[in-house]
C-alpha positions, 0 to 999 in steps of 0.5 A, a space after each residue: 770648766 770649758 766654755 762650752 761646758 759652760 753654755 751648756 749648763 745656761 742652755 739646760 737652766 734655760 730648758 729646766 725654765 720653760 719646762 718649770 713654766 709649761 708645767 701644765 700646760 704644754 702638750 705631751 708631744 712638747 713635754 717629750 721633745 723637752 726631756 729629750 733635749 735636757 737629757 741630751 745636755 746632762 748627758 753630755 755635761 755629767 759624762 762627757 758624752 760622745 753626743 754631737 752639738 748638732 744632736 743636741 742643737 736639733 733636739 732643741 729645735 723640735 722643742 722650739 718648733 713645737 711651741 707655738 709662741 715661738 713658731 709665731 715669732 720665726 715666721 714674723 721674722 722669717 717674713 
């Protein structure tokens, strides 16, 4: 298994995570964004997709930029 292949799988156990905890909770907007994200990662883990890590790293994006704790966190940090 190649390192990014690896990574990949952390960053999809981590997504499939913040969903599991979100379950209720979270808009529909931040929903879609997160099934987007972690159907661009099984892609490209199950069939070695010609997705780019750059699809895939702004797809998480949209995820972390629609949850507002996270927003909180970067404009704290960005200050």
């Amino acid at each position: 298994m190649s390192k990014d292949n690896l990574l990949m799988k952390n960053v999809l156990k981590s997504l499939h995570a913040i969903k599991l905890s979100m379950h209720d909770t979270a808009e529909t907007g931040i929903n879609e964004k997160l099934d987007e994200a972690i159907k661009l990662i099984e892609q490209n883990i199950e069939s070695g997709s010609n997705t780019s890590n750059d699809e895939i790293l702004i797809a998480i994006g949209k995820v972390l930029n629609k949850l507002p704790s996270i927003v909180s966190l970067l404009k704290l940090f960005s200050d």
